[in-house]
OpenMM code with the backbone's topology and positions (N, CA, C; nanometers):
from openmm import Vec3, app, unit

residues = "UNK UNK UNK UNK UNK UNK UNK UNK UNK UNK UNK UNK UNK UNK UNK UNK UNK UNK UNK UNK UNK UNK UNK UNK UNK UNK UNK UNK UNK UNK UNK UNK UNK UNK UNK UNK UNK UNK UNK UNK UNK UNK UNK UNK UNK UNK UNK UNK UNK UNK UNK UNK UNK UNK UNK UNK UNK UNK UNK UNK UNK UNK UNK UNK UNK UNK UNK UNK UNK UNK UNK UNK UNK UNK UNK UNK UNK UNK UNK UNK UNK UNK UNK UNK UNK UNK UNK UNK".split()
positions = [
    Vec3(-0.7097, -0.2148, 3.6027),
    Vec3(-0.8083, -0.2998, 3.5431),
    Vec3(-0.8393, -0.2503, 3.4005),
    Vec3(-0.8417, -0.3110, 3.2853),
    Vec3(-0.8662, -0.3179, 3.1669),
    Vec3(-1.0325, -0.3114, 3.1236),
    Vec3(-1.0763, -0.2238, 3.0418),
    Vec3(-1.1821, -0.2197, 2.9659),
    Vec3(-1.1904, -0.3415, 2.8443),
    Vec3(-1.3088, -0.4155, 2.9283),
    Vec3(-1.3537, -0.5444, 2.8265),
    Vec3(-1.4867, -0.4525, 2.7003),
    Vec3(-1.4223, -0.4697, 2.5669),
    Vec3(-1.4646, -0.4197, 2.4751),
    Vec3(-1.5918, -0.5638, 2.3700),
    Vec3(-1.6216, -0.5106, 2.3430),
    Vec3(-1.7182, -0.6071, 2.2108),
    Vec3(-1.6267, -0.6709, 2.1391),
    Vec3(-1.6292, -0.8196, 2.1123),
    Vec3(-1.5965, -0.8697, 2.0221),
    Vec3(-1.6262, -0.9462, 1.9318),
    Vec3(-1.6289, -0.9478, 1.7656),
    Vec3(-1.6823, -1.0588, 1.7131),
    Vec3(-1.6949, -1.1901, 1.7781),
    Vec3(-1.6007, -1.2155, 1.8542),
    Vec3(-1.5689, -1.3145, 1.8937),
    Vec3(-1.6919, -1.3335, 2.0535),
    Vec3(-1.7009, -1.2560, 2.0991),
    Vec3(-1.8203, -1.2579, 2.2149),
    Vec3(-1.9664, -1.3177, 2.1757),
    Vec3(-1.9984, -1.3904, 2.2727),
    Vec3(-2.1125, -1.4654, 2.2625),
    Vec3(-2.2347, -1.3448, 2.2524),
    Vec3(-2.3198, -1.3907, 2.1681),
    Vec3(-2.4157, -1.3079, 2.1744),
    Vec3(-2.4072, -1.2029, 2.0832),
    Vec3(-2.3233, -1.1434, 2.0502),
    Vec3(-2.2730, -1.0425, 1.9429),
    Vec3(-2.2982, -0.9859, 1.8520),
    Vec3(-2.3726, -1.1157, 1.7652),
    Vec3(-2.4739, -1.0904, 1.6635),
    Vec3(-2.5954, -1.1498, 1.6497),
    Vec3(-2.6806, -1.0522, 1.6233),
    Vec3(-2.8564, -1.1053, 1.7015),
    Vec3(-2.8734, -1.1699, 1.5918),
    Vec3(-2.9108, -1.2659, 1.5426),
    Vec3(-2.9540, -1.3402, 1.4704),
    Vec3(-3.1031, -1.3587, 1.4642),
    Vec3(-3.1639, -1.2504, 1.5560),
    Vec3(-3.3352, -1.3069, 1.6200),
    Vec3(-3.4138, -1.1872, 1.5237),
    Vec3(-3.5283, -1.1650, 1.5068),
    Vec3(-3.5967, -1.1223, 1.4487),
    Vec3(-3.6149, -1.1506, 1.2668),
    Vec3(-3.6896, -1.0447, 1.2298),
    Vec3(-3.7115, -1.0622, 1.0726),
    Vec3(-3.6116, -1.0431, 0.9857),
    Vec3(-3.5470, -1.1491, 0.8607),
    Vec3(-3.4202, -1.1093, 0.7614),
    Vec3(-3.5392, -0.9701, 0.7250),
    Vec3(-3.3729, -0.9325, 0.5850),
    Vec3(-3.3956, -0.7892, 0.5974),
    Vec3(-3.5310, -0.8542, 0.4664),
    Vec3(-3.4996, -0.9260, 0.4192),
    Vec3(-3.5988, -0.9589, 0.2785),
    Vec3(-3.7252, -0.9348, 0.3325),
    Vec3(-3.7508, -0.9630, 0.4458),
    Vec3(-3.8415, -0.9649, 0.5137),
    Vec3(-3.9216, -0.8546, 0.5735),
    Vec3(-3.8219, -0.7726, 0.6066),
    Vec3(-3.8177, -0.5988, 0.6264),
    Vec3(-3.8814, -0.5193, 0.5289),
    Vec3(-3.8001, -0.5641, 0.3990),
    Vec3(-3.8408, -0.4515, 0.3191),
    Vec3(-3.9707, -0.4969, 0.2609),
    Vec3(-4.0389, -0.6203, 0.2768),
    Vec3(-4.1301, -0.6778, 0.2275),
    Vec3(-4.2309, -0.6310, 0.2984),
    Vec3(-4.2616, -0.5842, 0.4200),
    Vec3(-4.3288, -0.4893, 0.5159),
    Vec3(-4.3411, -0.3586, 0.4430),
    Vec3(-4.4575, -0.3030, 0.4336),
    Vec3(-4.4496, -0.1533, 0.3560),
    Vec3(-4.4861, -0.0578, 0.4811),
    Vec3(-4.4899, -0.1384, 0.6604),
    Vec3(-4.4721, 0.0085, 0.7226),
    Vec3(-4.3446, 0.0145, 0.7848),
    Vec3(-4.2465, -0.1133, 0.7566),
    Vec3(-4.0802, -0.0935, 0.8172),
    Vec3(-3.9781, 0.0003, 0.7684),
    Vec3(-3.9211, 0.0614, 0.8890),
    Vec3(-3.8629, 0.1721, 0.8487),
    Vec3(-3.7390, 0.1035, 0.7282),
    Vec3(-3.7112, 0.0428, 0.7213),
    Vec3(-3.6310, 0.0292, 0.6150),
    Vec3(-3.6980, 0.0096, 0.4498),
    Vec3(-3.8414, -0.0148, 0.4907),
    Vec3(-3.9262, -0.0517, 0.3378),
    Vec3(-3.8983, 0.1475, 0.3336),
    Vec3(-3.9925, 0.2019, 0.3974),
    Vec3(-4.0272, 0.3529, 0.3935),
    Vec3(-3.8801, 0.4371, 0.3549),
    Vec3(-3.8264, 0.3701, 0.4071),
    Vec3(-3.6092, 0.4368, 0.3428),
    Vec3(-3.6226, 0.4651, 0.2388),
    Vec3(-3.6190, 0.3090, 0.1809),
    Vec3(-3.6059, 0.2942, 0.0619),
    Vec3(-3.7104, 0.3513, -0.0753),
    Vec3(-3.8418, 0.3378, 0.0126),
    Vec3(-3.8688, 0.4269, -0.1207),
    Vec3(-3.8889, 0.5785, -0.1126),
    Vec3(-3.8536, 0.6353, -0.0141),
    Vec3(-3.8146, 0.7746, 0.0075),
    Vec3(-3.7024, 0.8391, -0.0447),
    Vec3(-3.5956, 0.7254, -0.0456),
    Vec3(-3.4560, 0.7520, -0.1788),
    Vec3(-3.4814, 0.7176, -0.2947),
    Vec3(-3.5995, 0.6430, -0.3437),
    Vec3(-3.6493, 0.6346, -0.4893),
    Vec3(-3.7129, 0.7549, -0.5434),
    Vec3(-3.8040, 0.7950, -0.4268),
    Vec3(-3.9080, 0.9290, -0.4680),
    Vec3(-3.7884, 1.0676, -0.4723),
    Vec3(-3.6483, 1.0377, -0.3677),
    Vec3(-3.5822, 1.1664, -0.3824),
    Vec3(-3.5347, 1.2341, -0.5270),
    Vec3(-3.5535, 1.3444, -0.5134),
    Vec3(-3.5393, 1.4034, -0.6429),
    Vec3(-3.3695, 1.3956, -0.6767),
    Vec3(-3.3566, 1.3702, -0.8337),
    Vec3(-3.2134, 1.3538, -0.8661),
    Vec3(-3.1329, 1.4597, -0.9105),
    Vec3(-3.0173, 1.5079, -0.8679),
    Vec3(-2.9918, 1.6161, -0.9679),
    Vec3(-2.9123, 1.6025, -1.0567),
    Vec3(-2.9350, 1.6872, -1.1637),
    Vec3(-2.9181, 1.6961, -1.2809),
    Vec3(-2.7831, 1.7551, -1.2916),
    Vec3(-2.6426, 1.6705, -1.3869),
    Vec3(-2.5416, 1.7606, -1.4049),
    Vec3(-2.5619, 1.8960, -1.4819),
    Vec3(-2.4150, 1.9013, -1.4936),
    Vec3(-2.4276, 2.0562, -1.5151),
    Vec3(-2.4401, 2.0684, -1.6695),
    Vec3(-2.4107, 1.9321, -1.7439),
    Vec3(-2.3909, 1.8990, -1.8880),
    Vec3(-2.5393, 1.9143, -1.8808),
    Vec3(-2.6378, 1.8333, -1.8340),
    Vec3(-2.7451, 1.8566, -1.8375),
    Vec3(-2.8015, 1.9224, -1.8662),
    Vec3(-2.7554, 2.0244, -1.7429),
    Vec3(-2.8686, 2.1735, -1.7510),
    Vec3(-2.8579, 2.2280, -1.8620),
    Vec3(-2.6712, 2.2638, -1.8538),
    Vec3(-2.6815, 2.3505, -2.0391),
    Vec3(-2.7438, 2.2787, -2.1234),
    Vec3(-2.7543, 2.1486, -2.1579),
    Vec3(-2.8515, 2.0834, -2.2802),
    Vec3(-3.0027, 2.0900, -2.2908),
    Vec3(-3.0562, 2.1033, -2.1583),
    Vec3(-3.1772, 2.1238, -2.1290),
    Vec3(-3.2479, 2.2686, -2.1707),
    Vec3(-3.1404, 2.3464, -2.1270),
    Vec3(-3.1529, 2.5187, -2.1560),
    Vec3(-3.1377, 2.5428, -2.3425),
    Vec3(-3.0169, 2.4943, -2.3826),
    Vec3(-3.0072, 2.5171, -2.5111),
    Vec3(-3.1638, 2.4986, -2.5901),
    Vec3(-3.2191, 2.3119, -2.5409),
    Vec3(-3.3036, 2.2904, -2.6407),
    Vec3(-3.3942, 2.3578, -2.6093),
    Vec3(-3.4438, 2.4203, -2.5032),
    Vec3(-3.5868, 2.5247, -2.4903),
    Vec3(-3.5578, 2.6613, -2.5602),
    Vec3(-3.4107, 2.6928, -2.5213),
    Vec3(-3.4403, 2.8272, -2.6335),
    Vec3(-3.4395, 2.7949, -2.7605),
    Vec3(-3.3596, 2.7243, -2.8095),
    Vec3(-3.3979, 2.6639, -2.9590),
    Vec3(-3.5579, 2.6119, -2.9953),
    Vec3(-3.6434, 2.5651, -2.8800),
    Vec3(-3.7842, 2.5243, -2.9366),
    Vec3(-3.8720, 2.6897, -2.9107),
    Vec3(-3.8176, 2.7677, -2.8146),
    Vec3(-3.8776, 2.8704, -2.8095),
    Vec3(-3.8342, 3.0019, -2.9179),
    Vec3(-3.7086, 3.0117, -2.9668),
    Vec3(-3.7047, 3.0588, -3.0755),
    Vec3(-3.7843, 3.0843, -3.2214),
    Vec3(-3.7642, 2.9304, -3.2029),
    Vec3(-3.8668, 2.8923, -3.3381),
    Vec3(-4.0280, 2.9085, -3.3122),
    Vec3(-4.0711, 2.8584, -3.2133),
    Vec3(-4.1985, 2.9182, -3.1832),
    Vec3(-4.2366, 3.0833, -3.1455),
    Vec3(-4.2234, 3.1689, -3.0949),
    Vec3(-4.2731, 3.2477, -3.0497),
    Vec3(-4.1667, 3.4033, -3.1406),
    Vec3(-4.2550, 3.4549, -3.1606),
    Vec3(-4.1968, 3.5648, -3.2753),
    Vec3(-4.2808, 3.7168, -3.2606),
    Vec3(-4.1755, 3.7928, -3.1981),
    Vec3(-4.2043, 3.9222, -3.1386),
    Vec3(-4.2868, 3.9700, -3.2508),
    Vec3(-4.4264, 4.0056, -3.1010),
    Vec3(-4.5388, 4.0591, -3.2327),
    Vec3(-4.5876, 4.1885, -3.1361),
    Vec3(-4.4880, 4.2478, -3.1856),
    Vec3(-4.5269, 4.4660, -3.1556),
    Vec3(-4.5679, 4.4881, -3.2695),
    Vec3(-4.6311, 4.6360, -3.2084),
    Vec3(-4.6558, 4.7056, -3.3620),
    Vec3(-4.5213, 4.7511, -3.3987),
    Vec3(-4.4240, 4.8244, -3.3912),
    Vec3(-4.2946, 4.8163, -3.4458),
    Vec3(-4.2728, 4.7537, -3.5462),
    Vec3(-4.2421, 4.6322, -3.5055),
    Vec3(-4.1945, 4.5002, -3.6217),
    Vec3(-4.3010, 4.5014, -3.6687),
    Vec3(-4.4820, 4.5070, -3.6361),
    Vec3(-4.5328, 4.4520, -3.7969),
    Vec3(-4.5011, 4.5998, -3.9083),
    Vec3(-4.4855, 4.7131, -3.8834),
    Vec3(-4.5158, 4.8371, -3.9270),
    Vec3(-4.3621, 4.7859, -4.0430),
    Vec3(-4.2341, 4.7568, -3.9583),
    Vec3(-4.1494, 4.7791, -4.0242),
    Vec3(-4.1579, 4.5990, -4.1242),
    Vec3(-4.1998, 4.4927, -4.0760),
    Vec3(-4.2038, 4.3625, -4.1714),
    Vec3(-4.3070, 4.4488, -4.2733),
    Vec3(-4.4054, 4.5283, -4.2931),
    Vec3(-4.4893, 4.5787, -4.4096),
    Vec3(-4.4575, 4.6461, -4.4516),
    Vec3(-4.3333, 4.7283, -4.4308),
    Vec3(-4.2418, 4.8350, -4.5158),
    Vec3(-4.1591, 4.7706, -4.5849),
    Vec3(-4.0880, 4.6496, -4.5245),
    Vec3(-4.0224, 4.5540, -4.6343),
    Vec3(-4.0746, 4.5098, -4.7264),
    Vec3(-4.1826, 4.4408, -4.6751),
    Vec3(-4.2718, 4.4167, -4.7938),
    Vec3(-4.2987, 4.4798, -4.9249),
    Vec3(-4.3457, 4.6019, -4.8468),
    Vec3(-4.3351, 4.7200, -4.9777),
    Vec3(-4.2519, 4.7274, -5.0751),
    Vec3(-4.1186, 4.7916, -4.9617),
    Vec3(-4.0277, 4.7815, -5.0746),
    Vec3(-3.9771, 4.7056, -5.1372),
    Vec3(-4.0092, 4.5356, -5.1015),
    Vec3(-3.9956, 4.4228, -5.1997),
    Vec3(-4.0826, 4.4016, -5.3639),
    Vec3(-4.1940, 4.4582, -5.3211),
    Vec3(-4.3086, 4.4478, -5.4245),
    Vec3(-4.2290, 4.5961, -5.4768),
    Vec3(-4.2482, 4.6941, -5.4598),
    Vec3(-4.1646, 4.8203, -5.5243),
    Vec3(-4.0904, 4.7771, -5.6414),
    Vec3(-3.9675, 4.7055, -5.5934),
    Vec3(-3.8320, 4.6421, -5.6338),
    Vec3(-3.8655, 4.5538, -5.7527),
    Vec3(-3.9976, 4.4936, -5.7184),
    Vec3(-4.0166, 4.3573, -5.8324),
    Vec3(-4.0830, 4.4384, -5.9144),
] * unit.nanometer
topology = app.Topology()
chain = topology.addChain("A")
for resn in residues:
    res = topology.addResidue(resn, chain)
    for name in ("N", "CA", "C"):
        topology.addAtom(name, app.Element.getBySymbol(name[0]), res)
């Protein structure tokens, strides 16, 4: 005896009964509304071109902003100084 399988072709096959999906997602507690905006809220990741571009421009904005302030460097930027005014 042979196993009778599903077929497009079998009556009944495809439920045609309940809500289209327009209808679904138009529901904000159906699990398919809640899917969908749970893959909107998912976080995206970022290539790898990305990252290096992302990284470059912060050290480039942090370069320019922030400027090692030891006593060291001011002792030795006021010895240059000196010997600039010296020189002139």
């Amino acid at each position: 005896m042979t196993r009778l399988r599903k077929s497009r072709k079998a009556k009944g096959f495809i439920d045609n009964e309940g809500p289209s999906r327009n209808e679904r997602l138009a529901d904000p507690n159906s699990y398919e509304s809640r899917r969908r905006k749970a893959q909107e809220k998912k976080k995206k990741h970022t290539s790898v071109y990305e990252k290096e571009r992302q990284a470059e421009k912060n050290n480039a904005s942090d370069d320019k902003t922030t400027e090692r302030k030891t006593r060291l460097a001011d002792k030795i930027k006021k010895l240059n100084k000196e010997k600039q005014k010296e020189q002139d």
